[in-house]
C-alpha positions as a Markdown table, in Angstrom:
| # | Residue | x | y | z |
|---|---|---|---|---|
| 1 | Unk | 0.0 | 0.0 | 0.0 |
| 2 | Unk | 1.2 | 3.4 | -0.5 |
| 3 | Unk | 2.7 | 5.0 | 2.2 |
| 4 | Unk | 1.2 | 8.2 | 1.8 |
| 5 | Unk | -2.4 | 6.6 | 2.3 |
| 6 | Unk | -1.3 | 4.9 | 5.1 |
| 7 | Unk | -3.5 | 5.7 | 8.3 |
| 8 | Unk | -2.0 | 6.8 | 11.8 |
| 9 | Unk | -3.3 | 4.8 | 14.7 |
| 10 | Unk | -4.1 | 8.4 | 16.1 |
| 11 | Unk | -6.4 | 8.9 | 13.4 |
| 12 | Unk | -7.7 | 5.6 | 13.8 |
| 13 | Unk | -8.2 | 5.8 | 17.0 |
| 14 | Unk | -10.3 | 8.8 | 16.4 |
| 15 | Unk | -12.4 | 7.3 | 14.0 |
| 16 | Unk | -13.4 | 4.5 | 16.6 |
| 17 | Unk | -13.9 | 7.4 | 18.9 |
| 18 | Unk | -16.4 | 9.1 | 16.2 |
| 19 | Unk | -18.2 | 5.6 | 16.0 |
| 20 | Unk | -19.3 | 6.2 | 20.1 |
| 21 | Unk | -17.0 | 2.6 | 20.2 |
| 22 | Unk | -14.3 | 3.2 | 23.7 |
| 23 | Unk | -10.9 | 2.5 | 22.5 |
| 24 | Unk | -9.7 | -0.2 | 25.0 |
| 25 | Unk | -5.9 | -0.9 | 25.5 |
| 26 | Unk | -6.6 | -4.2 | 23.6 |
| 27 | Unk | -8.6 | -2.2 | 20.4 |
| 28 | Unk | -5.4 | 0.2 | 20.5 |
| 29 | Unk | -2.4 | -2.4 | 20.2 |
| 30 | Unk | -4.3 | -4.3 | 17.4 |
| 31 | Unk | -4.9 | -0.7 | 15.5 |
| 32 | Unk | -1.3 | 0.2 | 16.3 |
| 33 | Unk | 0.2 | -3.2 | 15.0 |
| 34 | Unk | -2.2 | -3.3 | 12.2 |
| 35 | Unk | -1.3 | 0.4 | 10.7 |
| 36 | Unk | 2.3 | -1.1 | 10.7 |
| 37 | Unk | 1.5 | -3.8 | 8.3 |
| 38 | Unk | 1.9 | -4.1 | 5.1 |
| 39 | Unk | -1.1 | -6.4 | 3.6 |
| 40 | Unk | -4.0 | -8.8 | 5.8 |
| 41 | Unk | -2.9 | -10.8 | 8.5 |
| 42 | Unk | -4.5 | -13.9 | 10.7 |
| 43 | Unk | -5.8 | -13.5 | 14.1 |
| 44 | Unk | -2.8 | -16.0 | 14.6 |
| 45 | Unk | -0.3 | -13.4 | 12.7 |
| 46 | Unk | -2.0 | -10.0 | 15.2 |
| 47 | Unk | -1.7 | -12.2 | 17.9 |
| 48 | Unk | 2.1 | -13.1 | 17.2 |
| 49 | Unk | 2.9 | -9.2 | 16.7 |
| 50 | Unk | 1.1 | -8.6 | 20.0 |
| 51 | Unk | 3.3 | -10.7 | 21.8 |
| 52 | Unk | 1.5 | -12.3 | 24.2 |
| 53 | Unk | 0.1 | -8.2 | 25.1 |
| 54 | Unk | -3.5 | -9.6 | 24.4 |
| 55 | Unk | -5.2 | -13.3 | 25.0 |
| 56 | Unk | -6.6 | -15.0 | 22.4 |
| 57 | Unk | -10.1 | -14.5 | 23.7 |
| 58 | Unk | -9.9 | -11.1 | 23.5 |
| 59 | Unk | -8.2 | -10.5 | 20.4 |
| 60 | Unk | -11.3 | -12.3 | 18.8 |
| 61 | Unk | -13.5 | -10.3 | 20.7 |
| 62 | Unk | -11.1 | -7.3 | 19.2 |
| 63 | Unk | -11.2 | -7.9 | 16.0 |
| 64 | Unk | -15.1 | -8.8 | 15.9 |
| 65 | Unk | -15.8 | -5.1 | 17.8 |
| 66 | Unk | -13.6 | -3.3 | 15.2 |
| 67 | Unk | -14.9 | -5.2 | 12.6 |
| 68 | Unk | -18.4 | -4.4 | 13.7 |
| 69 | Unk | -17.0 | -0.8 | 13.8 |
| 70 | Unk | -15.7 | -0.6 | 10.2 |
| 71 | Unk | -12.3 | -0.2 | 11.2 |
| 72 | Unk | -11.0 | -3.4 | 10.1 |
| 73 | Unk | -12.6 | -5.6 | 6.9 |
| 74 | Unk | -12.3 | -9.6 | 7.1 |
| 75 | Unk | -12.1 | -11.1 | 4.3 |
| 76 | Unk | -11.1 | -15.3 | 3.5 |
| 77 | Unk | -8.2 | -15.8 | 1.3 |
| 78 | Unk | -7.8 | -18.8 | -1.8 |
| 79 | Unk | -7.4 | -21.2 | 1.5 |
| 80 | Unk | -10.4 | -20.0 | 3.4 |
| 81 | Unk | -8.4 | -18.3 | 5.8 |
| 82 | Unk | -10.1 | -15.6 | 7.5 |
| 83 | Unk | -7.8 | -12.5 | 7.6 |
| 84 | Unk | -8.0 | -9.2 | 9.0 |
| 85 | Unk | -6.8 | -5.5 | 7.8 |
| 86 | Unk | -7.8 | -1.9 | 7.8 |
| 87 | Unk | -11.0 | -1.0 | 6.4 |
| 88 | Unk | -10.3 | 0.7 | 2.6 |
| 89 | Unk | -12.2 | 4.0 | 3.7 |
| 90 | Unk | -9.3 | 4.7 | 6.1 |
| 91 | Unk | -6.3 | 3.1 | 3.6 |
| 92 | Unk | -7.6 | 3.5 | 0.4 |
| 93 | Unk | -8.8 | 0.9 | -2.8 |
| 94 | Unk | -5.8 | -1.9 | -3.3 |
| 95 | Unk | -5.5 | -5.8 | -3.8 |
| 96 | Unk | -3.3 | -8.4 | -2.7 |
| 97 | Unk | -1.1 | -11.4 | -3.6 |
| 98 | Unk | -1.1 | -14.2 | -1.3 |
| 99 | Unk | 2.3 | -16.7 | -1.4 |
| 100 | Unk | 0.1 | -20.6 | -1.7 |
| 101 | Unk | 2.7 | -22.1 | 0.2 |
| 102 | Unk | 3.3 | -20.0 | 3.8 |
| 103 | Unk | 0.2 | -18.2 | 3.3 |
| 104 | Unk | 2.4 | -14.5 | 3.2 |
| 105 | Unk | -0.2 | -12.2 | 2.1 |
| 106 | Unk | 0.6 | -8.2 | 1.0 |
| 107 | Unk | -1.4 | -5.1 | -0.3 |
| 108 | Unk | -0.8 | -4.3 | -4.1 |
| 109 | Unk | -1.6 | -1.1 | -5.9 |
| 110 | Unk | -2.5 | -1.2 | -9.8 |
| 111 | Unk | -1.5 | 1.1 | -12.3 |
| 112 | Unk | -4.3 | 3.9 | -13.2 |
| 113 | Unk | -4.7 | 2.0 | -16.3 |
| 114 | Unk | -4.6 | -1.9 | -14.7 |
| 115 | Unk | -7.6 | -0.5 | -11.8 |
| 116 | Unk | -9.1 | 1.1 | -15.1 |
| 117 | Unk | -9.0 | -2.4 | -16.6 |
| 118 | Unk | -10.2 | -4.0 | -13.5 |
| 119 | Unk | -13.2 | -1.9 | -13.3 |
| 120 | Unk | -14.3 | -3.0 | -17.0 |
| 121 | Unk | -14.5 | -6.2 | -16.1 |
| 122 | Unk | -16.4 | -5.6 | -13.0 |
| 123 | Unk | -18.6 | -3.6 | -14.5 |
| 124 | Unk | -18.7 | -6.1 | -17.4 |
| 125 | Unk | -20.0 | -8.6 | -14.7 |
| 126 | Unk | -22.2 | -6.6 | -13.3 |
| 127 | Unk | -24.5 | -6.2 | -16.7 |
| 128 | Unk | -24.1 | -10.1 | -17.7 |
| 129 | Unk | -25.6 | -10.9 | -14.3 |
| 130 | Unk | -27.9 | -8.2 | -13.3 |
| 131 | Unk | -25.6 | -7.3 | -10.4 |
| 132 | Unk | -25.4 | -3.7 | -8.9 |
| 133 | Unk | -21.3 | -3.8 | -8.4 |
| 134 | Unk | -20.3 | -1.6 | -5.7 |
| 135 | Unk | -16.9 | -2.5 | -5.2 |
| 136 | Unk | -14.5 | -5.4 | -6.5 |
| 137 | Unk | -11.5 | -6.9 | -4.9 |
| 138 | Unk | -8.8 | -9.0 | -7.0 |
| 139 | Unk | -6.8 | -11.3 | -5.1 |
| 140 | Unk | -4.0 | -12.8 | -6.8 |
| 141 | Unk | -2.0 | -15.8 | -5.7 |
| 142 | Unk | 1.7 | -17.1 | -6.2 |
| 143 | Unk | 4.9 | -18.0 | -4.7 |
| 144 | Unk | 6.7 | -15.1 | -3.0 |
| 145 | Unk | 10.1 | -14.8 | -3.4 |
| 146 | Unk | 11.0 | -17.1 | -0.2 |
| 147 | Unk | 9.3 | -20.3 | -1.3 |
| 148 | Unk | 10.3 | -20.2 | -5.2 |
């Protein structure tokens, strides 16, 4: 993700604020961890970077509030895995590319003219099936330059 779209857990923090949601020490080392990320990351992954700071009860319960909230989106990835990251209204449109051997998942930015592309077919899909499409996603997989 671009740097320059990248949220500070300040702002974040305010935002959860502006929802009428209490920012708990729990809510705030998730945020902090998770605006120092680069791409989705497991409940497993957050609770790893946490360090122990948070049990695994109430990361869940995290996760699920902030979720709720529309600070962070969940999404499953090619292997069903349910992963967590900022919500795009605070980092702005990208994709990702997941590694399908460790599971190493990153944001990716298109080109203008790929996103451009993107949208076509989106919109493409939208008309052949009488869909209203509001907002797309492409998630590509791979290896990543550790398991080649």
């Amino acid at each position: 993700m671009d740097a320059q779209r990248r949220p500070t857990a300040n702002s974040v923090e305010e935002r959860l604020r502006a929802s009428g949601i209490r920012t708990t020490r729990a809510r705030r080392l998730v945020i902090e961890k998770l605006v120092g990320v680069n791409g989705p990351r497991t409940a497993e992954e957050i609770s790893k970077l946490l360090k122990t700071s948070v049990p695994l009860s109430s990361l869940y319960r995290t996760l699920s509030v902030l979720s709720s909230a529309g600070i962070l989106e969940r999404f499953h990835d090619g292997a069903g895995v349910a992963r967590y990251e900022l919500a795009e209204s605070l980092t702005g449109h990208h994709h990702h590319i997941t590694c399908v051997n460790c599971g190493t998942t990153q944001d990716i930015d298109f080109t203008v003219g790929a996103e451009q592309a993107v949208g076509r077919i989106a919109a493409d899909a939208g008309r052949r099936t009488g869909f209203d499409v509001t907002n797309h996603r492409l998630d590509l997989e791979g290896l990543c330059p550790s398991c080649r």
